[in-house]
C-alpha positions as CSV (number, residue, x, y, z in Angstrom):
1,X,29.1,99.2,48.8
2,X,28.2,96.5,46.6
3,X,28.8,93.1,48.6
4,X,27.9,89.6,45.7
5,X,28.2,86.1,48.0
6,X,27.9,82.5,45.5
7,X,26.0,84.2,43.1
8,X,24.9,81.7,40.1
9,X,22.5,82.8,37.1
10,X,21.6,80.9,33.9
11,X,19.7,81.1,31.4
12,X,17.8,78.0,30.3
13,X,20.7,75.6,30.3
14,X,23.4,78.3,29.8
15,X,25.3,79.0,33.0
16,X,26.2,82.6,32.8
17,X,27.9,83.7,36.3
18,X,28.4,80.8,38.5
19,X,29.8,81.1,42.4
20,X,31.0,84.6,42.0
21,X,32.2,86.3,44.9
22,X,32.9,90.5,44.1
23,X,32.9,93.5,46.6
24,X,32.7,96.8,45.6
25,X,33.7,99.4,48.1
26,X,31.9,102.7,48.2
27,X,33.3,105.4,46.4
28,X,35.0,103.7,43.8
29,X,35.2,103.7,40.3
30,X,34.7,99.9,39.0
31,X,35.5,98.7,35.3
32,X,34.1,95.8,33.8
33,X,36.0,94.8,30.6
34,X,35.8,91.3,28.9
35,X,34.9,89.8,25.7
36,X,30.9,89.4,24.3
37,X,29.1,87.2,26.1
38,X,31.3,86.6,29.1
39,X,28.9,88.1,31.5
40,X,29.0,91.9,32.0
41,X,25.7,92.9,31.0
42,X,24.3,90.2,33.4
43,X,26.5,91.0,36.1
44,X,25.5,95.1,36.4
45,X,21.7,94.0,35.8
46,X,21.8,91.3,38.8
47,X,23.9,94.9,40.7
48,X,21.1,97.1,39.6
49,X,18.2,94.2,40.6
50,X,16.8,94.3,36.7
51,X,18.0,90.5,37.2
52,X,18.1,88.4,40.7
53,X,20.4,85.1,41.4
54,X,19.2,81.3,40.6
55,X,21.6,81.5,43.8
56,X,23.6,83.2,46.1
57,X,23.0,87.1,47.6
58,X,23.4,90.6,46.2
59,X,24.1,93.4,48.9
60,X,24.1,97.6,48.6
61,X,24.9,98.6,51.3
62,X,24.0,96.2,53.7
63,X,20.3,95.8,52.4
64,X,19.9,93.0,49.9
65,X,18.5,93.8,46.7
66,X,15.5,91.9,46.3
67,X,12.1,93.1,43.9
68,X,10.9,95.1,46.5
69,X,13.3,97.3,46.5
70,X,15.4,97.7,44.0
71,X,14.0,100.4,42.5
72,X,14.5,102.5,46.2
73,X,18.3,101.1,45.6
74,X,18.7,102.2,42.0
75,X,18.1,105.7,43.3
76,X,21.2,105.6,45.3
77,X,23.1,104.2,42.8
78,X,25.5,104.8,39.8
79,X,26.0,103.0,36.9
80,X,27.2,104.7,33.6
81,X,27.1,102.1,30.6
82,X,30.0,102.5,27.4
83,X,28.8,102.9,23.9
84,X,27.6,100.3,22.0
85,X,31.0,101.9,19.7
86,X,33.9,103.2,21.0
87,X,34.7,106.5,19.4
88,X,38.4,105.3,18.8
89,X,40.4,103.0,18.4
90,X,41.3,101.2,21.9
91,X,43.6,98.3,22.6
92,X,43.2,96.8,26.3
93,X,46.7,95.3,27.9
94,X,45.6,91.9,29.5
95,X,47.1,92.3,33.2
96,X,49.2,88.8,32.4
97,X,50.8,91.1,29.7
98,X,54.1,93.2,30.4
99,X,53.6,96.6,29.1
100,X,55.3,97.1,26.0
101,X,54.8,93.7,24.4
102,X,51.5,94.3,23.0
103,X,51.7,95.4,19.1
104,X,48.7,97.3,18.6
């Protein structure tokens, strides 16, 4: 189980991820979908400790993921990252949109 508390990173001056709050449970399949630059990559690289907070703390199961051990961590985990091009063409329903009003 992933567990994120007030987790904050920036870059420079550029706030990227600010007072996020996200649990994974165990055994789950978890989907990240948003437009460029909103955060993803950042996100599974502060999951998989290639990154660490400006603030805030990163749990898998129940051990935080700090430089010492992240690389112990990784070996329990799974992370399986899309193409940089889909092979088709997709269209994504926003969850604020009925099904069937979308023209794709």
């Amino acid at each position: 189980m992933f567990v994120l508390e007030q987790v904050n990173k920036s870059f420079e001056d550029q706030a990227c991820i600010r007072d996020l709050d996200l649990s994974v449970p165990a055994g789950t399949t978890t989907v990240l979908i948003g437009p460029s630059g909103c955060g993803k990559s950042t996100l599974l690289k502060l999951m998989l400790g290639l990154l660490y907070p400006d603030r805030g703390s990163v749990r898998f199961d129940d051990q935080a993921v700090q430089p010492d051990n992240a690389r112990a961590l990784r070996q329990r985990m799974g992370c399986a990252p899309s193409p940089t091009s889909p092979p088709m063409r997709w269209t994504v329903i926003p969850p604020s949109c009925p099904a069937g009003s979308v023209n794709g």
